[in-house]
C-alpha positions in Angstrom: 61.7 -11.6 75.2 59.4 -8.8 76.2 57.4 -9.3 72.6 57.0 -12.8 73.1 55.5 -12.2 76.6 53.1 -9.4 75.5 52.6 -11.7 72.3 51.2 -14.7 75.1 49.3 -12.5 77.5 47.5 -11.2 74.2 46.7 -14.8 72.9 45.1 -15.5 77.0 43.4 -12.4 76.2 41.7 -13.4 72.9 41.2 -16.5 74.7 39.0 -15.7 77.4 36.1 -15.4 75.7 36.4 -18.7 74.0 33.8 -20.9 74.6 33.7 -23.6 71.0 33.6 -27.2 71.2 31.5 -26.8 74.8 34.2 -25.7 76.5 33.1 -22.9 79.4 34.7 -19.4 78.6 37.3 -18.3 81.3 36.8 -14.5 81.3 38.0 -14.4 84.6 40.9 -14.8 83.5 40.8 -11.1 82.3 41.7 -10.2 86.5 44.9 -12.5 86.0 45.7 -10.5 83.2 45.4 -6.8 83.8 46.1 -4.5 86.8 43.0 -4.5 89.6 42.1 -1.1 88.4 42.7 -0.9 84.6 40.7 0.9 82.5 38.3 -1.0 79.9 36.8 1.4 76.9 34.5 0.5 74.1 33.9 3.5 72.1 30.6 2.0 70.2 27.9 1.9 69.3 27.7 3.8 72.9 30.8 4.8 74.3 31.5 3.2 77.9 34.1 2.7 80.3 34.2 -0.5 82.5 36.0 -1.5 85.6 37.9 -4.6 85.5 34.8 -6.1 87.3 31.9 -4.4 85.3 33.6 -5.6 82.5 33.9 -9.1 83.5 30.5 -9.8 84.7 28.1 -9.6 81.9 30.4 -11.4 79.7 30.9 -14.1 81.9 26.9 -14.9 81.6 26.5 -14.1 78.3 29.2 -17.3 77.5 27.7 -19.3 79.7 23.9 -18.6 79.9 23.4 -20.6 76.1 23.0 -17.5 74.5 26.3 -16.9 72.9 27.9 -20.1 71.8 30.7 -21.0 69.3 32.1 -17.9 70.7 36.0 -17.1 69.7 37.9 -13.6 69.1 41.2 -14.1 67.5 43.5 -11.2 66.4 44.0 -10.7 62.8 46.9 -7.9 63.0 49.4 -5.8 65.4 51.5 -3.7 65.9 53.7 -3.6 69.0 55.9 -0.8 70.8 57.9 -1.1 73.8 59.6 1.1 75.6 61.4 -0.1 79.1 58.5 -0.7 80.8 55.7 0.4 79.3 54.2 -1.4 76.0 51.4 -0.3 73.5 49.5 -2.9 70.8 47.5 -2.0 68.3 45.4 -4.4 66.4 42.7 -5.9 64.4 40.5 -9.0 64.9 38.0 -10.7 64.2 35.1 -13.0 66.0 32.2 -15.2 65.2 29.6 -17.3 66.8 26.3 -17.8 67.4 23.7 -15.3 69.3 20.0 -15.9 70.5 20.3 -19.2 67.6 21.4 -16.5 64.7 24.9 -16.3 63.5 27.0 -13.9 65.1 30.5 -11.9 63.7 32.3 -9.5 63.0 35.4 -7.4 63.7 36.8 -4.3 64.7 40.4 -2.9 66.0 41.8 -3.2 69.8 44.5 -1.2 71.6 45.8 -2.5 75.1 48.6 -0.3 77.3 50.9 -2.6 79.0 53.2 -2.4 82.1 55.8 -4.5 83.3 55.1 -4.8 87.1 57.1 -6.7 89.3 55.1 -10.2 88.9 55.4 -9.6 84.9 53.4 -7.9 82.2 49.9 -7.0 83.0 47.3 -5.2 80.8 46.8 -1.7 82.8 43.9 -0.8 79.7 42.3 -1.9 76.6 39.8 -0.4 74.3 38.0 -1.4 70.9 36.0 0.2 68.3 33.7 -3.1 66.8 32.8 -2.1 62.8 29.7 -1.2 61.9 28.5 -3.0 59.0 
């Protein structure tokens, strides 16, 4: 049961950032999704930690500002370990649109930390490392 759960909040996850077909991207989802002060890494090309909130923000106008469009992210591997309450994923995955009129894509890997609290899972951290091609 606990797979299929983290399985579904990753899938909302991916999701957020989808904005194909006209729909409006719901990256504020992301707060539903993770605890208030999880920790949000991308190691690259400049490593930098977000807040929930930093995070959020400047995503949530680049999918809605015309800029990015035809947005998805969809993960193309996993691997998932739980233990009581506490779960790790690992994974790969892959996204595509269009940026500024030019085609946009690519890929890289993602981790997120999970915690069962009492409402359910939540993500408490993610980070990702985009490929450089």
């Amino acid at each position: 049961m606990s797979k299929d759960q983290i399985d579904a909040i990753t899938a909302q996850f991916y999701g957020a950032f989808d904005n194909r077909d006209g729909k409006v991207a719901d990256v504020a989802r992301i707060r539903r999704l993770m605890l208030p002060t999880g920790v949000i890494v991308n190691t690259g090309p400049k490593f930098t930690a977000y807040t929930v909130e930093e995070f959020i923000a400047p995503r949530e106008q680049l999918l809605s500002d015309g800029r990015l469009v035809e947005f998805s992210e969809w993960e193309t591997s996993e691997r998932t370990d739980i233990a009581g309450d506490i779960a790790s994923r690992f994974g790969t995955y892959r996204k595509s649109g269009t940026l500024d009129g030019e085609p946009y894509d690519g890929g890289g890997s993602k981790t997120l930390q999970f915690v069962r609290t009492p409402e359910g899972w939540r993500i408490a951290a993610f980070s990702w490392y985009d490929d450089q091609s």
